[in-house]
N, C-alpha and C positions, 0 to 999 in steps of 0.2 A: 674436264677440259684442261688441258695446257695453261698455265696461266705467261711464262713467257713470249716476249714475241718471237724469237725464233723458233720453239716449238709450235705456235700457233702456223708462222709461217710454212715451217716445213710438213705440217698435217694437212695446210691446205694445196701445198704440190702433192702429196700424195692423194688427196681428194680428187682432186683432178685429173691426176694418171687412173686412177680406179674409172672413174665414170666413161671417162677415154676407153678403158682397158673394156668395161662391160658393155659399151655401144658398140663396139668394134668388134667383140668377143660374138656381142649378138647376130650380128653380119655374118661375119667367116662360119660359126659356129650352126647357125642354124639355116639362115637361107643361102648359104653357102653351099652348105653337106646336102639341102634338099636340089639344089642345079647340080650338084654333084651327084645323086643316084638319077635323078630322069638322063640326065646325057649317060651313066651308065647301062641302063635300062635298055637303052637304045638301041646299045652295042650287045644284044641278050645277056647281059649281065645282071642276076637279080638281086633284088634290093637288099637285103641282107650280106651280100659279098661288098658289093659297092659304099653298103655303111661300114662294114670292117677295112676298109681298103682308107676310105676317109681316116677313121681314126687312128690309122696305121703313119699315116703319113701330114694331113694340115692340121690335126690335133695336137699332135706332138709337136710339129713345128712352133705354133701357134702358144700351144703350152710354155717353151722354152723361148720364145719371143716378150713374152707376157712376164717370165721370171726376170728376163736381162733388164727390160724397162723398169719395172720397178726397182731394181738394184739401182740403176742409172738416176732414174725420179728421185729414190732417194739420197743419190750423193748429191745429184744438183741442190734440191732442196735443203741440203746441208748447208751446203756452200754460199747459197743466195740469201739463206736465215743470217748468216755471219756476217755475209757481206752489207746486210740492211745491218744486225744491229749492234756490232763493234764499233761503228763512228755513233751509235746512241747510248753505247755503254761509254762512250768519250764523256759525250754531253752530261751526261748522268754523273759520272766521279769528278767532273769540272763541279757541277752543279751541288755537289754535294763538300767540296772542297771550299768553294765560295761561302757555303751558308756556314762551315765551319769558322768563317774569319779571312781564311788566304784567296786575298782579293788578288793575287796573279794568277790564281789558275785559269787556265784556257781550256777550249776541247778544239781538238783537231779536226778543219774542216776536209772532210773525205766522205766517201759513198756517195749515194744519190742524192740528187739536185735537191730532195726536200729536206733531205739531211744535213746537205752542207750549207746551206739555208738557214736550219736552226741552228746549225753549231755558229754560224754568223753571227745570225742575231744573238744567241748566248755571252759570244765573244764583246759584242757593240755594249751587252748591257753590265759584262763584266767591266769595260772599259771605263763606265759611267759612273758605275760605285766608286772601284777606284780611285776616280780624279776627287768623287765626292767624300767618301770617308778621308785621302789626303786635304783637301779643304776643310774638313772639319777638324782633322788635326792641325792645322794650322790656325783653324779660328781660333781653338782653345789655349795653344802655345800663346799664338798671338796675345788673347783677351789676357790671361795670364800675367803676360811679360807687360804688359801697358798697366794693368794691375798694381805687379810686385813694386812698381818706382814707388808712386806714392803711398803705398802703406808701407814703405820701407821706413820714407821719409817719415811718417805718422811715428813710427814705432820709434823712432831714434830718437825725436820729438819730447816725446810721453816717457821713454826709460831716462834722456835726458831730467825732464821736468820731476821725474820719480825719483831720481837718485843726488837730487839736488845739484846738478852738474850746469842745468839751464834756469836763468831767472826767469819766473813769469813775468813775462814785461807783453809790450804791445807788439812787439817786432815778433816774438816767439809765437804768439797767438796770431795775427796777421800768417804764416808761415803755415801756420797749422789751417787755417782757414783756407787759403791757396791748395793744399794738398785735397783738403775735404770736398772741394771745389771742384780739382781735378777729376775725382774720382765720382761724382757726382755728374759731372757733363760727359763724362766714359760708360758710365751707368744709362745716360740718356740716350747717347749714340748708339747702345749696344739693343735697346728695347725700340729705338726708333727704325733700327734695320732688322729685325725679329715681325716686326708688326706690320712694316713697308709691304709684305705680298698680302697681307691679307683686309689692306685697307680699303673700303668701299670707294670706288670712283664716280663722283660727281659732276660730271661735266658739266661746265659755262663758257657763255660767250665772255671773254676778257680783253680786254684792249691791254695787247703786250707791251706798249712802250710805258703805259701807266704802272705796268707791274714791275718792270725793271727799274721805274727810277724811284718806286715807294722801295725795292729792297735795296737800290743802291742807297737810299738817305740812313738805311738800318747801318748798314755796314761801313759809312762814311766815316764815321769818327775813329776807327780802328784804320783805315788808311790813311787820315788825315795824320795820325800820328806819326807815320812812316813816311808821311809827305807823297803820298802816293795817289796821282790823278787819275780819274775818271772818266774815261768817253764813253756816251753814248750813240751806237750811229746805228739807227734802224728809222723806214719809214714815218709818218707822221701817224696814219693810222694802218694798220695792222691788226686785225682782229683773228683770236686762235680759240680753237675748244679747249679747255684742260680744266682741272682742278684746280681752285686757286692754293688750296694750302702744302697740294702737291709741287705747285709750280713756284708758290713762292721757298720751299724747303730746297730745292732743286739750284734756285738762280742763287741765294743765300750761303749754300756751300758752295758753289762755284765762284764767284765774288770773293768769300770768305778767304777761299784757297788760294785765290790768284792772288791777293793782297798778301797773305803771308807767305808764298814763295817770292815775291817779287821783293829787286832790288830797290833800297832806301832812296826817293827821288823817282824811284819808276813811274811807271803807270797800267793803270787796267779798261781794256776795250772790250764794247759790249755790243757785239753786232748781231742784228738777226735780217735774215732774208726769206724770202717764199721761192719754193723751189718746187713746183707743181702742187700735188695738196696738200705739203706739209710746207713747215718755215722751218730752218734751220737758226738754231739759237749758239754763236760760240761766245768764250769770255776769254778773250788776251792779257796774257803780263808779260811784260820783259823782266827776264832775267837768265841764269844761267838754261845752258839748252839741256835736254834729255834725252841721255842717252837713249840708239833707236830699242837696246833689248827692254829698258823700264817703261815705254810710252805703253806698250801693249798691257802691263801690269800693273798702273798706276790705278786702276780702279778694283785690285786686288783687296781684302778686307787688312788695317794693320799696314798695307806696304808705302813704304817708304822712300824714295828715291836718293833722298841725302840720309842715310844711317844715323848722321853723328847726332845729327837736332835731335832734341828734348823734345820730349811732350808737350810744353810750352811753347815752344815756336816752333813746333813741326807737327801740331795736334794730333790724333788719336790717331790717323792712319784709318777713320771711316766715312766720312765726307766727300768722298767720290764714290764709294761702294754702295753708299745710300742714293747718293745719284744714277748711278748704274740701276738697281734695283728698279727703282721710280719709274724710270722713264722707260726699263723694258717690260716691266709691270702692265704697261700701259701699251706696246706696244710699239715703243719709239727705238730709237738707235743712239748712241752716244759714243765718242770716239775721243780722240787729241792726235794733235801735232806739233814736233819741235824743232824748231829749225831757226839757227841764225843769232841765240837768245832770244827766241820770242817763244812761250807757248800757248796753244789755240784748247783749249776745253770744249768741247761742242754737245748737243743732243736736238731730235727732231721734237717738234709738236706737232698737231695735224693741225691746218687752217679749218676757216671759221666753214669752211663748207663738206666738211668729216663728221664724219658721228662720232670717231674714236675721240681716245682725248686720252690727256698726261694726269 
């Protein structure tokens, strides 16, 4: 047997013109030539002349009818083999190009509808790697470059204190602790969004306004510093399903973040509302506004919207990506808005009458 499909294809047009060829053959050929000697019979023509008279003239024809078809059957069958499977040998050297590495290769959607079908979907899930392997080069540049600061700092540190350039005194060690420190909550950010999909979701009834102001008492004194006030305005009772440790990680980088982008003197607003079965939960700071191309990106792993800030007062770049994570984890939606100097951080929970939960 043929193991290609166009060879397969074109054996089975030739299958089919044969059986065509021997039902039909059997007709003309036999009960054909027998109506053909009784009407000659008729005419006192006997059967012996009448079967030579047949084969003289619907044999031959018949014969030479029978040669042209299959000549024909098999160009068609040529043609319709190529035409099935030249958009599969597309799909096929895409697909083979892919697994080699080269995430742009495509396959040309053409031929028939279930072909140009798969070459779609080929194409949708070539699309997917793509964005996905550039995301992972980008984690790794990323995690990298947030990396290289503080153990630069470290190394300069220690070749200093090595080459007797630096006193050890308390400011040098304080310095070096700072760095050790950094690199240690970039360490935690980085296994805390590693672990975020695969964490078991517990769902509780929680009274949200009790959860917002246990994490806003967490985060206060880091505002207070900056002189940076606090509102909260959500109903008196509001009850939601979620995890609490999920939900307090969530409101905690949200707070966290509005406090350190917001202007010295500013303040941070904390509103949730119910909006059919879910409550939506946003966190406002005033300060400068966001451009519209970085609002869409800010929950990018690493991104950054002011470049020049340090890792010190512009954190690690994963504190919204973890919150992204969480909350679609779960099923929820999360978004921002900037407009005016104000910006709005948001994400859904399901109220207390959902099964789902954050």
């Amino acid at each position: 047997m043929p193991r290609g499909i166009a060879a397969r294809v074109a054996l089975a047009c030739l299958l089919v013109v044969a059986l065509a060829v021997a039902i039909i053959g059997t007709g003309v050929l036999e009960v054909a030539r027998m109506q053909f000697e009784q009407l000659m019979m008729k005419q006192s023509i006997s059967s012996s002349e009448a079967s030579a008279m047949f084969q003289q003239t619907v044999s031959g024809i018949f014969a030479a009818a029978v040669l042209v078809a299959a000549l024909v059957s098999l160009v068609v069958a040529i043609l319709l083999a190529r035409y099935i499977t030249r958009p599969i040998e597309d799909v096929s050297k895409a697909a083979d190009r892919l697994a080699r590495g080269d995430y742009r290769a495509r396959a040309v959607e053409r031929g028939p509808m279930e072909v140009r079908s798969l070459a779609a979907a080929f194409n949708a899930m070539a699309d997917s790697l793509q964005r996905q392997e550039q995301a992972r080069r980008d984690f790794v540049v990323g995690a990298a470059h947030e990396l290289l600061t503080p153990l630069t700092n470290l190394q300069g540190y220690l070749e200093g204190l090595r080459d007797g350039v630096l006193t050890p005194n308390r400011a040098v060690f304080a310095s070096l602790h700072e760095e050790s420190e950094r690199l240690v909550r970039l360490s935690r950010a980085l296994l805390d969004l590693a672990e975020a999909p695969s964490r078991t979701v517990i769902a509780e009834s929680i009274d949200l306004r009790r959860a917002i102001e246990s994490t806003v008492r967490l985060v206060a004194p880091a505002l207070d510093r900056r002189r940076i006030g606090v509102t909260v305005e959500l109903p008196q009772a509001i009850v939601v399903r979620s995890n609490p440790d999920h939900l307090t990680q969530v409101l905690f980088n949200l707070l966290q973040n509005a406090g350190r982008y917001a202007h010295k003197g500013g303040s941070v607003v904390v509103l949730a509302e119910p909006r059919g079965s879910e409550v939506r939960v946003g966190v406002t700071n005033t300060g400068s506004t966001i451009p519209v191309a970085d609002v869409a990106r800010i929950f990018d792993r690493f991104y950054r919207v002011d470049r020049s800030r340090d890792r010190a007062s512009g954190g690690s770049g994963l504190g919204l990506a973890l919150v992204k994570q969480l909350v679609e984890a779960a099923g929820g939606e999360v978004g921002a808005e900037s407009v005016g100097g104000s910006t709005t951080v948001w994400f859904t929970l399901v109220s207390h009458s959902s099964s789902s939960s954050l």
